[in-house]
mmJSON file of the N, C-alpha and C atoms, coordinates in Angstrom:
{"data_MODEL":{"atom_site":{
"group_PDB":["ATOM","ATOM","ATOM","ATOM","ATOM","ATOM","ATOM","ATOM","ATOM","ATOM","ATOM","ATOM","ATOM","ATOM","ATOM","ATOM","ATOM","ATOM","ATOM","ATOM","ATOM","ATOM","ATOM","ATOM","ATOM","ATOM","ATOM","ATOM","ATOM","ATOM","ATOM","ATOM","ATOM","ATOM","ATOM","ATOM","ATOM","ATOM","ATOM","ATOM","ATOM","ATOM","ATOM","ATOM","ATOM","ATOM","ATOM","ATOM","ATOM","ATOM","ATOM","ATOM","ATOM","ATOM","ATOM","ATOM","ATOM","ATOM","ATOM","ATOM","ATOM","ATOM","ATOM","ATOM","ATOM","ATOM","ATOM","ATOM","ATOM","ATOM","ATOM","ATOM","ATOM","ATOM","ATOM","ATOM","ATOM","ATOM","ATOM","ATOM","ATOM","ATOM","ATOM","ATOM","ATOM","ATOM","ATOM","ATOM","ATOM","ATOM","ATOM","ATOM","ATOM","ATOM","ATOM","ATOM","ATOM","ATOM","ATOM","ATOM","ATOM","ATOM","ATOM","ATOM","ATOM","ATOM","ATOM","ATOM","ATOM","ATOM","ATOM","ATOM","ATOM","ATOM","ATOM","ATOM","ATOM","ATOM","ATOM","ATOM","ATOM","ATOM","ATOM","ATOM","ATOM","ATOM","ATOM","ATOM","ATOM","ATOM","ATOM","ATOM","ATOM","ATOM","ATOM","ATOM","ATOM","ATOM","ATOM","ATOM","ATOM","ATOM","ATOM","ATOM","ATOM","ATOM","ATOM","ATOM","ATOM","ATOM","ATOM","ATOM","ATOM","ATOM","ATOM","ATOM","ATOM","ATOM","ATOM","ATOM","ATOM","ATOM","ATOM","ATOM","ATOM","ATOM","ATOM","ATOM","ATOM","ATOM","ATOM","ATOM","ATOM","ATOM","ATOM","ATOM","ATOM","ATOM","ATOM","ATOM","ATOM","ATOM","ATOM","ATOM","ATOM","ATOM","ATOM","ATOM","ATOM","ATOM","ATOM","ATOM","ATOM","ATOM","ATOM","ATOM","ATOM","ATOM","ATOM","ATOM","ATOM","ATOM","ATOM","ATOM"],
"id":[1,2,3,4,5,6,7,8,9,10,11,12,13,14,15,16,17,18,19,20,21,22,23,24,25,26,27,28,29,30,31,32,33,34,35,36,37,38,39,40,41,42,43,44,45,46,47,48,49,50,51,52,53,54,55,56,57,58,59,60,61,62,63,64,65,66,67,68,69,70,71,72,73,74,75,76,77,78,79,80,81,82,83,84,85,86,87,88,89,90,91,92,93,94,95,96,97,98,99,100,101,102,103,104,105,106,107,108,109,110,111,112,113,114,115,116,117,118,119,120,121,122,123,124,125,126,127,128,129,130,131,132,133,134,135,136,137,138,139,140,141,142,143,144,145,146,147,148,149,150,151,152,153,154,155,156,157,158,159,160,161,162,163,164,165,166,167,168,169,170,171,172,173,174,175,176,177,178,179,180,181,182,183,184,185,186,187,188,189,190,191,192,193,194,195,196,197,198,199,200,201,202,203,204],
"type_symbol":["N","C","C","N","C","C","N","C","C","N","C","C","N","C","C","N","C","C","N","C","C","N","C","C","N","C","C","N","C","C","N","C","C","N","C","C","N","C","C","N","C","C","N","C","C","N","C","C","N","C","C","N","C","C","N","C","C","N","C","C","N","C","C","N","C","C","N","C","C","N","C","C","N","C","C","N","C","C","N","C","C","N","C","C","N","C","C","N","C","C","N","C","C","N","C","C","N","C","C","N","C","C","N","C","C","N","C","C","N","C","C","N","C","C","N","C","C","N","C","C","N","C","C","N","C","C","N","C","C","N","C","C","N","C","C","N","C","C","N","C","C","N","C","C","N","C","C","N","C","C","N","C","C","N","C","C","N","C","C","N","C","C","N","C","C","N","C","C","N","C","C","N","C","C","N","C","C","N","C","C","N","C","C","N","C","C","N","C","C","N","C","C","N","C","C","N","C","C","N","C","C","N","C","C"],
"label_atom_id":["N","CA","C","N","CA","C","N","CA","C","N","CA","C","N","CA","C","N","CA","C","N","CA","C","N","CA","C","N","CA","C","N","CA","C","N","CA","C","N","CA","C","N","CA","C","N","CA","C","N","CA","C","N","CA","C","N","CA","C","N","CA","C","N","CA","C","N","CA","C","N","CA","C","N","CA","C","N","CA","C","N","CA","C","N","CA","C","N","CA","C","N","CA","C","N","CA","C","N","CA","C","N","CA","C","N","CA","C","N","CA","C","N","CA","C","N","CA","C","N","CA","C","N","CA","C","N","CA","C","N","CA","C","N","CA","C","N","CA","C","N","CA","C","N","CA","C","N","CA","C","N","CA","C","N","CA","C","N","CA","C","N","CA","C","N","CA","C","N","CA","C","N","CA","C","N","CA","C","N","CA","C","N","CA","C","N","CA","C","N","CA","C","N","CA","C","N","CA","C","N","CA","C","N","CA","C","N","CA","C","N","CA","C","N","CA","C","N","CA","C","N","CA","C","N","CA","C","N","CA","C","N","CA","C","N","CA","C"],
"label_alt_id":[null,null,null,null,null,null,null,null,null,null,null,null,null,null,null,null,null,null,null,null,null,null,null,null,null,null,null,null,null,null,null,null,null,null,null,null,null,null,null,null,null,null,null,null,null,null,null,null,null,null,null,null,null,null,null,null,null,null,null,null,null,null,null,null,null,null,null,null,null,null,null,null,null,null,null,null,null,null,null,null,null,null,null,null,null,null,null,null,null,null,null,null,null,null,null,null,null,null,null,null,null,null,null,null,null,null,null,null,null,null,null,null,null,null,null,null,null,null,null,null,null,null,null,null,null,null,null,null,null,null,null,null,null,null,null,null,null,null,null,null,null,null,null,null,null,null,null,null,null,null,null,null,null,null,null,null,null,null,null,null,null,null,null,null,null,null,null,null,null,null,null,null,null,null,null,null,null,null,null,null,null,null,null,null,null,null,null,null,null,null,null,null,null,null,null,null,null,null,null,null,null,null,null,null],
"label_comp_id":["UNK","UNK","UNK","UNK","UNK","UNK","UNK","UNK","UNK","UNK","UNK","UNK","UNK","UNK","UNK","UNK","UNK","UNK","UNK","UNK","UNK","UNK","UNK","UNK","UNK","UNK","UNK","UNK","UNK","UNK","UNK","UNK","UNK","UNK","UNK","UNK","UNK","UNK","UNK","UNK","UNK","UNK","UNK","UNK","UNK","UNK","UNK","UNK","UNK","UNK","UNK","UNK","UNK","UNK","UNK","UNK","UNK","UNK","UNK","UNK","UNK","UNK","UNK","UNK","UNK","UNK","UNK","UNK","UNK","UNK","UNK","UNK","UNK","UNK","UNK","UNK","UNK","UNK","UNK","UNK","UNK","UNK","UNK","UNK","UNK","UNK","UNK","UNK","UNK","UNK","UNK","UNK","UNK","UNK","UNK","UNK","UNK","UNK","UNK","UNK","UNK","UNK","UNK","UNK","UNK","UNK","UNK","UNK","UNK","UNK","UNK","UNK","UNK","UNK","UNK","UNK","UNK","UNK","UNK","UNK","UNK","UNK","UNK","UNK","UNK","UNK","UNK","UNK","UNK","UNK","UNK","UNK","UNK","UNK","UNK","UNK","UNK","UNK","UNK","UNK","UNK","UNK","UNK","UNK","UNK","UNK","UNK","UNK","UNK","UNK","UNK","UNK","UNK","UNK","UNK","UNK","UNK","UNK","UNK","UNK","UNK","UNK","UNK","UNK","UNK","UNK","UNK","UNK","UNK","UNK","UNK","UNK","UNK","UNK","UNK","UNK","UNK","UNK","UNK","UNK","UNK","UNK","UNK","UNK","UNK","UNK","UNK","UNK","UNK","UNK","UNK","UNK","UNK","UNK","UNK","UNK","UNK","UNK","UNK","UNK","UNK","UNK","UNK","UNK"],
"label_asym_id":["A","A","A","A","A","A","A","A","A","A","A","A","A","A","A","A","A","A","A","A","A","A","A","A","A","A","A","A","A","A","A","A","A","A","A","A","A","A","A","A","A","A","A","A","A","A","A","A","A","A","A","A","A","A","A","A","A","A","A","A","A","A","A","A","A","A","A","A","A","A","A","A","A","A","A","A","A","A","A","A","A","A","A","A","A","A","A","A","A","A","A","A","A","A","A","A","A","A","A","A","A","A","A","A","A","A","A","A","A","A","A","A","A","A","A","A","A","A","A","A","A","A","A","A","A","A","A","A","A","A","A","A","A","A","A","A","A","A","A","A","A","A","A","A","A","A","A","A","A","A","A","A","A","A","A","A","A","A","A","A","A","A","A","A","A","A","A","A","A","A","A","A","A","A","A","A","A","A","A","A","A","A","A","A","A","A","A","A","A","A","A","A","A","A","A","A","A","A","A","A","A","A","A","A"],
"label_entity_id":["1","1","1","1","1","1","1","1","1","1","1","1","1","1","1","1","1","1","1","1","1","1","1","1","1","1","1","1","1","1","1","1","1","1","1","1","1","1","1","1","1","1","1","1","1","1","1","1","1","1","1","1","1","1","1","1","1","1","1","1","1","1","1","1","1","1","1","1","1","1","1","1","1","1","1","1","1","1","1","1","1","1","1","1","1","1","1","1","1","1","1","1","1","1","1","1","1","1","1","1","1","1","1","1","1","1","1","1","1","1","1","1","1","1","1","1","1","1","1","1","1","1","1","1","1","1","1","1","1","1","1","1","1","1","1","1","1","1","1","1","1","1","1","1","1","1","1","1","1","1","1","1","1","1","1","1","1","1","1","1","1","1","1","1","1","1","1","1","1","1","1","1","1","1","1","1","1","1","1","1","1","1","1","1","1","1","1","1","1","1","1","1","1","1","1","1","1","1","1","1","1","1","1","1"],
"label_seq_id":[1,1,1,2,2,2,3,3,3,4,4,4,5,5,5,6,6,6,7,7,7,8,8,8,9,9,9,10,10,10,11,11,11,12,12,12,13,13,13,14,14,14,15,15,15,16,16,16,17,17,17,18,18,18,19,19,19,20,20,20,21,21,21,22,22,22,23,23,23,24,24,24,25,25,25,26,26,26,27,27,27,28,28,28,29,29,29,30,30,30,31,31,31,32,32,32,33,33,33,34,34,34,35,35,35,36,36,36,37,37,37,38,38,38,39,39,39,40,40,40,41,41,41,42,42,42,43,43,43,44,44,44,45,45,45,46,46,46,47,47,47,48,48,48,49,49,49,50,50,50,51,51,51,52,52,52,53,53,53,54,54,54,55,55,55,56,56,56,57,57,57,58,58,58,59,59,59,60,60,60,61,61,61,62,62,62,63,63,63,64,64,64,65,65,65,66,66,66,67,67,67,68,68,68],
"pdbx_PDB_ins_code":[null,null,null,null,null,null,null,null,null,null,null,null,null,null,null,null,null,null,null,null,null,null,null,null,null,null,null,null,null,null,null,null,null,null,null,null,null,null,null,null,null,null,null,null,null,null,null,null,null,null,null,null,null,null,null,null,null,null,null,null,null,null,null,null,null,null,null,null,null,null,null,null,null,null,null,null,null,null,null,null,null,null,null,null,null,null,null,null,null,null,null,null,null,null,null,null,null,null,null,null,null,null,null,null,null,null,null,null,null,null,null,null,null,null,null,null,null,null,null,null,null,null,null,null,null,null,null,null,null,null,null,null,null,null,null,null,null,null,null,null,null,null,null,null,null,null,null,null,null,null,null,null,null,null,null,null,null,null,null,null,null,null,null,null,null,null,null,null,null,null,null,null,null,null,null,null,null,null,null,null,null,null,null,null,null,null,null,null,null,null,null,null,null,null,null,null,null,null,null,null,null,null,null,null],
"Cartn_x":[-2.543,-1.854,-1.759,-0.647,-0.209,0.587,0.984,2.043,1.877,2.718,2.329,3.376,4.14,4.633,3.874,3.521,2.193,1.556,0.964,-0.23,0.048,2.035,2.773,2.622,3.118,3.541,2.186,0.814,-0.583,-0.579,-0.521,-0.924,0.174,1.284,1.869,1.73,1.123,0.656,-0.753,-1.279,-2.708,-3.636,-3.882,-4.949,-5.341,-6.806,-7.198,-7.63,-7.524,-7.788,-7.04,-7.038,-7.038,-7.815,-7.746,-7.964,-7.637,-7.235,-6.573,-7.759,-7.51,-7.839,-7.672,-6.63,-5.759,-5.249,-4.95,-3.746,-4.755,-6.196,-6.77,-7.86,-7.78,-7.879,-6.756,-5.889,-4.997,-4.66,-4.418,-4.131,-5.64,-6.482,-8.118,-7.896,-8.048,-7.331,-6.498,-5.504,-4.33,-4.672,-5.029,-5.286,-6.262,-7.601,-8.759,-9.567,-10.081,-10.642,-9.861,-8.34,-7.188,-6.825,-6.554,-5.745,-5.764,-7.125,-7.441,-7.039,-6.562,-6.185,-4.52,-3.881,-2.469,-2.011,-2.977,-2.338,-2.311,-3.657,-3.182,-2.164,-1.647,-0.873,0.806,0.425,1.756,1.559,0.605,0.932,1.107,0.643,1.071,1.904,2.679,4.223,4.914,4.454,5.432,5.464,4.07,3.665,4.142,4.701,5.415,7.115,7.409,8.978,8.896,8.048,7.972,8.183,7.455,7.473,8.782,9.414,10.431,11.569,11.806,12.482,12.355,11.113,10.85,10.845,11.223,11.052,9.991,9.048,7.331,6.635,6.232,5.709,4.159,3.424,1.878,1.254,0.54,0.297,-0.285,-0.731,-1.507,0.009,0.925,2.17,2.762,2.425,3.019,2.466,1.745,2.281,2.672,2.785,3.21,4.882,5.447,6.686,7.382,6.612,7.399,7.074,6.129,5.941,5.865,7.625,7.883,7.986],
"Cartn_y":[-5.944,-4.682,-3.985,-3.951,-2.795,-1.905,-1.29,-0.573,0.524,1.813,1.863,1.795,0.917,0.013,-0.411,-1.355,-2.396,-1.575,-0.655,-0.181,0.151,0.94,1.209,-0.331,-1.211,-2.625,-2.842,-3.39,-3.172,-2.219,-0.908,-0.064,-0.312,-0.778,-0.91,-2.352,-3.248,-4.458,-4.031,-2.981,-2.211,-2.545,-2.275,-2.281,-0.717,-0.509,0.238,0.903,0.172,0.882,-0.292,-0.462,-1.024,-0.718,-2.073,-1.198,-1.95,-1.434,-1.797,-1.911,-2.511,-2.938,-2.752,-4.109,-3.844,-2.711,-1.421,-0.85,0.45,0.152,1.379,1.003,-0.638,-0.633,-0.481,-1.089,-0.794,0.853,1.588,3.041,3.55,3.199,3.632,3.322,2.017,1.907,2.263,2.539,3.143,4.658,5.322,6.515,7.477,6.141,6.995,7.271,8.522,9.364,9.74,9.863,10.627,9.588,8.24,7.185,7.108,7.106,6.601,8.27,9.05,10.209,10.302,9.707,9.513,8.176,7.566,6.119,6.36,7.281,8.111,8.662,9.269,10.571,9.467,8.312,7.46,7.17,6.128,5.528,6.413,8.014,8.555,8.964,9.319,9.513,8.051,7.271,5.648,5.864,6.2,5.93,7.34,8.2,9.25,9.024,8.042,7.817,7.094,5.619,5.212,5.777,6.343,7.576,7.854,8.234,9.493,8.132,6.939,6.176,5.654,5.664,5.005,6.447,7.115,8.916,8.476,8.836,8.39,9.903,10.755,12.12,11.843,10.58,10.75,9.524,8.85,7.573,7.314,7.838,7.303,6.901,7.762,6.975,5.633,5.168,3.879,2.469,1.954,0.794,1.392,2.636,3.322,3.174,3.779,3.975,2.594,1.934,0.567,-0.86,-0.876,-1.767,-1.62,-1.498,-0.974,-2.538],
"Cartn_z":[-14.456,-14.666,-13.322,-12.781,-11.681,-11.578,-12.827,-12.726,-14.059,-14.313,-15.304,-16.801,-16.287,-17.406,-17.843,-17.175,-17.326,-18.375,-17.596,-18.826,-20.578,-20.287,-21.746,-22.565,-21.423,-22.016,-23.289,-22.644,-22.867,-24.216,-24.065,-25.24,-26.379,-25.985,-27.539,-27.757,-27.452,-28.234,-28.745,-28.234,-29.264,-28.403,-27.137,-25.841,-26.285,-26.022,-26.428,-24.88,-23.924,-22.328,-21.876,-20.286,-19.412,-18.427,-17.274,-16.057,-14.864,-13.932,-12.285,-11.336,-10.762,-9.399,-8.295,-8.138,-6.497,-6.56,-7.061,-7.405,-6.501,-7.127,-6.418,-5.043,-4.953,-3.861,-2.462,-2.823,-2.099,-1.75,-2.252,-2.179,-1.832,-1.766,-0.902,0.503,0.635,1.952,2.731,2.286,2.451,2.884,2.381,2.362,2.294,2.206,2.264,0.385,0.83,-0.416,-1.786,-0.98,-2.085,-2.389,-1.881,-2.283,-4.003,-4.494,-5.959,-6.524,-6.173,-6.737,-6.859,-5.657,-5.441,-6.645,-6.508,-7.159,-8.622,-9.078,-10.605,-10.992,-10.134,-9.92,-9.93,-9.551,-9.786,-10.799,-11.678,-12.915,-14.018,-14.044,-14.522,-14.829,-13.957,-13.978,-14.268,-14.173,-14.413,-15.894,-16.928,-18.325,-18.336,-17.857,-18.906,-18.707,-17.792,-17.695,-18.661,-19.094,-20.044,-21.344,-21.526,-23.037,-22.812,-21.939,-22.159,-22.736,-21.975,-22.075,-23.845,-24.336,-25.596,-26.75,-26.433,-27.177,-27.878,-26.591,-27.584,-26.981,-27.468,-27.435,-26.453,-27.795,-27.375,-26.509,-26.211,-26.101,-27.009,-28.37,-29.092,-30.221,-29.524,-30.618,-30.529,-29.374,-28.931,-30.157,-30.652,-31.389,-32.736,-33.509,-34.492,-34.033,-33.096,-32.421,-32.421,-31.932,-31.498,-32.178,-33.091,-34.206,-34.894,-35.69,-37.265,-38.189],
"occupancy":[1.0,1.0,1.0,1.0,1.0,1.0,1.0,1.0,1.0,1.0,1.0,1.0,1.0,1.0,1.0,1.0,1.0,1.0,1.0,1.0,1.0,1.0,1.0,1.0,1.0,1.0,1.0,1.0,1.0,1.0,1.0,1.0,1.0,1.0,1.0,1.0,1.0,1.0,1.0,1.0,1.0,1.0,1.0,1.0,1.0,1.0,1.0,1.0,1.0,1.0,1.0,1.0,1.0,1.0,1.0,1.0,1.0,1.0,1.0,1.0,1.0,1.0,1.0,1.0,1.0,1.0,1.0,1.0,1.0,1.0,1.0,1.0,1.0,1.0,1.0,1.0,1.0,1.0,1.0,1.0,1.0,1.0,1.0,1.0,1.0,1.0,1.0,1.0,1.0,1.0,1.0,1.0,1.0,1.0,1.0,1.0,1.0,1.0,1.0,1.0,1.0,1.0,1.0,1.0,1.0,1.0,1.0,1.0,1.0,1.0,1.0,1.0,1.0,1.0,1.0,1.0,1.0,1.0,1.0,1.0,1.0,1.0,1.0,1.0,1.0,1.0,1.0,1.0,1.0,1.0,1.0,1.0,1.0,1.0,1.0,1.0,1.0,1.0,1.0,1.0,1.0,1.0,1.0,1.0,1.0,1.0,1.0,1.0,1.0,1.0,1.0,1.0,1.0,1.0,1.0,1.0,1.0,1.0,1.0,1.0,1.0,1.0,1.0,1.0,1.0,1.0,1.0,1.0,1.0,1.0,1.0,1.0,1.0,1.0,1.0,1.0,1.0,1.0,1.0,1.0,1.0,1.0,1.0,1.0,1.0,1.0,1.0,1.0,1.0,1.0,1.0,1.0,1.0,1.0,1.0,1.0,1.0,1.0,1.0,1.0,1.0,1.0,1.0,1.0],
"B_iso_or_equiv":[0.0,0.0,0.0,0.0,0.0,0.0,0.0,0.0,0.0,0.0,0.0,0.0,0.0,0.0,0.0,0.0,0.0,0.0,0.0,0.0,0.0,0.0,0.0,0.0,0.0,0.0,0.0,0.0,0.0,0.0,0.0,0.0,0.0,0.0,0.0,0.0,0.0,0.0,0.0,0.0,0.0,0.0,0.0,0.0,0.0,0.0,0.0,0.0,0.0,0.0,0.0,0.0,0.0,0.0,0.0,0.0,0.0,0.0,0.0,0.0,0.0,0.0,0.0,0.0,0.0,0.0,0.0,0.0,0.0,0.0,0.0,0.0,0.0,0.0,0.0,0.0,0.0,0.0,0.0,0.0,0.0,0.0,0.0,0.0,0.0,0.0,0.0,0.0,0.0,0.0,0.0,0.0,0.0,0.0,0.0,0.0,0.0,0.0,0.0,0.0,0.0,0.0,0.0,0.0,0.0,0.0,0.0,0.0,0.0,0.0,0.0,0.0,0.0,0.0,0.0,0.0,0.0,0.0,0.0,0.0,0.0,0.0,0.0,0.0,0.0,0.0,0.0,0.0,0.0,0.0,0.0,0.0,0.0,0.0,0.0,0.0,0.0,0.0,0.0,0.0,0.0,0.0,0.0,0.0,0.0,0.0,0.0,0.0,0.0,0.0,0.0,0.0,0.0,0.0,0.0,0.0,0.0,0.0,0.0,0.0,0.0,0.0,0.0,0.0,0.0,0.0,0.0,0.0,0.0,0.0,0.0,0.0,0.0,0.0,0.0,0.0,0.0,0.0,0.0,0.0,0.0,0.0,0.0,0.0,0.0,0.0,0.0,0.0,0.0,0.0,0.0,0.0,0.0,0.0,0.0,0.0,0.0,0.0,0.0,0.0,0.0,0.0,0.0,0.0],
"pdbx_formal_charge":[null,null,null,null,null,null,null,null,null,null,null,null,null,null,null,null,null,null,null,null,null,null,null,null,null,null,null,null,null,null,null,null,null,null,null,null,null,null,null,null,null,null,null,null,null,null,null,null,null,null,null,null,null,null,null,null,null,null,null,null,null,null,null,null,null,null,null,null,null,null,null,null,null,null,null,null,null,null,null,null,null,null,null,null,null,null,null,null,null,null,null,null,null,null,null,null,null,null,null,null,null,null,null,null,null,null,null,null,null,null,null,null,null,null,null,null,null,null,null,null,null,null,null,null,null,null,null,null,null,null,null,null,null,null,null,null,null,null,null,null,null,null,null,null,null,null,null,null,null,null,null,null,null,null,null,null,null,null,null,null,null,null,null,null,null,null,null,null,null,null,null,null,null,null,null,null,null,null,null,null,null,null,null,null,null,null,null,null,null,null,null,null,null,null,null,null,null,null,null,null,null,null,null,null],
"auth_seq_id":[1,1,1,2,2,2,3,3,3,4,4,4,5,5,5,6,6,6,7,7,7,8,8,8,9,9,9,10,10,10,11,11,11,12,12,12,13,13,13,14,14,14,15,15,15,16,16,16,17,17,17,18,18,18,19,19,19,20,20,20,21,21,21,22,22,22,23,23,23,24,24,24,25,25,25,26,26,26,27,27,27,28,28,28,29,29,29,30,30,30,31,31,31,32,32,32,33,33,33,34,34,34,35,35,35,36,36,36,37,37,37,38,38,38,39,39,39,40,40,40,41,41,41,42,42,42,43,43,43,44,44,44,45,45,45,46,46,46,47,47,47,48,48,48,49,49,49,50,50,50,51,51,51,52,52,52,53,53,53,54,54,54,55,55,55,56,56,56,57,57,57,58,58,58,59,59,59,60,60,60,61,61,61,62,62,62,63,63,63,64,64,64,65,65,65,66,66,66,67,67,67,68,68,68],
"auth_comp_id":["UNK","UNK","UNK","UNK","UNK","UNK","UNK","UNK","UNK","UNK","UNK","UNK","UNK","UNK","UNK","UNK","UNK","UNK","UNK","UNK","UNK","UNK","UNK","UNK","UNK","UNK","UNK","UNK","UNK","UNK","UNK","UNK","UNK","UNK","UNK","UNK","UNK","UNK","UNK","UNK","UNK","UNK","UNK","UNK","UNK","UNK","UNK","UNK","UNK","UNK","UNK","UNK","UNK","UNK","UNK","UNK","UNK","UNK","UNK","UNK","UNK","UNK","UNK","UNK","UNK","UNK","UNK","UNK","UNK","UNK","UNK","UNK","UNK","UNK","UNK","UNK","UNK","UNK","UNK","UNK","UNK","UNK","UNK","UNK","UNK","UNK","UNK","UNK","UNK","UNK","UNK","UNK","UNK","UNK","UNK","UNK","UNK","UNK","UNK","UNK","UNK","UNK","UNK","UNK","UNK","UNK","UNK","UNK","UNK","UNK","UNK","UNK","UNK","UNK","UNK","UNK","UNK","UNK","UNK","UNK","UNK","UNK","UNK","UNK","UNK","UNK","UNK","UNK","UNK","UNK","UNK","UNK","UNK","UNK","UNK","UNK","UNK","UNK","UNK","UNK","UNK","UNK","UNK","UNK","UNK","UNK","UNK","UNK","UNK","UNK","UNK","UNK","UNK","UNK","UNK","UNK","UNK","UNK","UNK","UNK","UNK","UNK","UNK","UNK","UNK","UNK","UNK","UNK","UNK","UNK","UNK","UNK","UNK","UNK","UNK","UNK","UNK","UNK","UNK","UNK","UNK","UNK","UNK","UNK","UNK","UNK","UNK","UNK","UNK","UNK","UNK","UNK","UNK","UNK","UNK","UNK","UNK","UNK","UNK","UNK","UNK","UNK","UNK","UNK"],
"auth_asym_id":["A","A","A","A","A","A","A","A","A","A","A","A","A","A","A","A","A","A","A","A","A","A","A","A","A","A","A","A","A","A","A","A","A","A","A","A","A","A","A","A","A","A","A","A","A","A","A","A","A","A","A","A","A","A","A","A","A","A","A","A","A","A","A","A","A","A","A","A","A","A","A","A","A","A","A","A","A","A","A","A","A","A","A","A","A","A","A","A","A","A","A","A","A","A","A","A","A","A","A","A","A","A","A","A","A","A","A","A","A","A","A","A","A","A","A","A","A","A","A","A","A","A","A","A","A","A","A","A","A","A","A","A","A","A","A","A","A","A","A","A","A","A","A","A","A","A","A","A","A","A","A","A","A","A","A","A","A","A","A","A","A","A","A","A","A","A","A","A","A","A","A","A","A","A","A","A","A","A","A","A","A","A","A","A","A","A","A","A","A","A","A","A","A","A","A","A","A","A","A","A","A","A","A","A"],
"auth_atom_id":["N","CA","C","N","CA","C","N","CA","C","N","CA","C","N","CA","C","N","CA","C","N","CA","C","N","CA","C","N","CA","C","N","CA","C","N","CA","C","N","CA","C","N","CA","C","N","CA","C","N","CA","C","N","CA","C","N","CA","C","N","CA","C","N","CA","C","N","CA","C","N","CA","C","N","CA","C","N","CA","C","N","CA","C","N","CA","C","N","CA","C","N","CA","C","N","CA","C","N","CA","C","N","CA","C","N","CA","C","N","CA","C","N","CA","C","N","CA","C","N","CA","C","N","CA","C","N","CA","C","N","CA","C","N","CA","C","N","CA","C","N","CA","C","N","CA","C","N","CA","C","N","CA","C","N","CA","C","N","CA","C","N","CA","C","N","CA","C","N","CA","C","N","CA","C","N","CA","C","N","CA","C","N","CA","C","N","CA","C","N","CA","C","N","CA","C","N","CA","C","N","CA","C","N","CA","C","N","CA","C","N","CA","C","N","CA","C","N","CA","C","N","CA","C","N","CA","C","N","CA","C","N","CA","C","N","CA","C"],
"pdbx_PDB_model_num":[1,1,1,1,1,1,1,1,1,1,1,1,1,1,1,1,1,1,1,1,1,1,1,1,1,1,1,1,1,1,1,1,1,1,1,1,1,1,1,1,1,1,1,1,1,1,1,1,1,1,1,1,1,1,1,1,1,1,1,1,1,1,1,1,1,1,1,1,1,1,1,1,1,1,1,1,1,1,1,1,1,1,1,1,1,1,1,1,1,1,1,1,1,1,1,1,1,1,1,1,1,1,1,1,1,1,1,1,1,1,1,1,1,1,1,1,1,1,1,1,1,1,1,1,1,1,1,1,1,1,1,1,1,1,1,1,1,1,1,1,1,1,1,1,1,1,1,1,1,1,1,1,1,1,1,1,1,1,1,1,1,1,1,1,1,1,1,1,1,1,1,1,1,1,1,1,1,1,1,1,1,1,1,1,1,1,1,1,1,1,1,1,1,1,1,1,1,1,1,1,1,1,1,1]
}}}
């Protein structure tokens, strides 16, 4: 998982978490202390374009929403 598609993809087959890696090593390095604060601050916004794209309100709506 690197992205936060990835993570939408994941929660509507019924993942109950995930979790990243490279995603927050890379952005540590990158940037230090904030990196793992910046790299949130992206997949977040990736998993709410997601939502907006799937007119999904919650994340807890996602396999309700999309496995009818």
């Amino acid at each position: 998982i690197r992205s936060g598609s990835d993570v939408a993809r994941a929660l509507a087959v019924g993942a109950d978490f995930t979790f990243l890696g490279r995603t927050f090593m890379y952005s540590t390095a990158a940037l230090g202390n904030e990196g793992g604060q910046h790299a949130m601050a992206i997949l977040k916004r990736q998993l709410a374009q997601v939502m907006e794209q799937v007119c999904c309100e919650r994340v807890a709506d996602f396999p309700k929403h999309l496995i009818r």
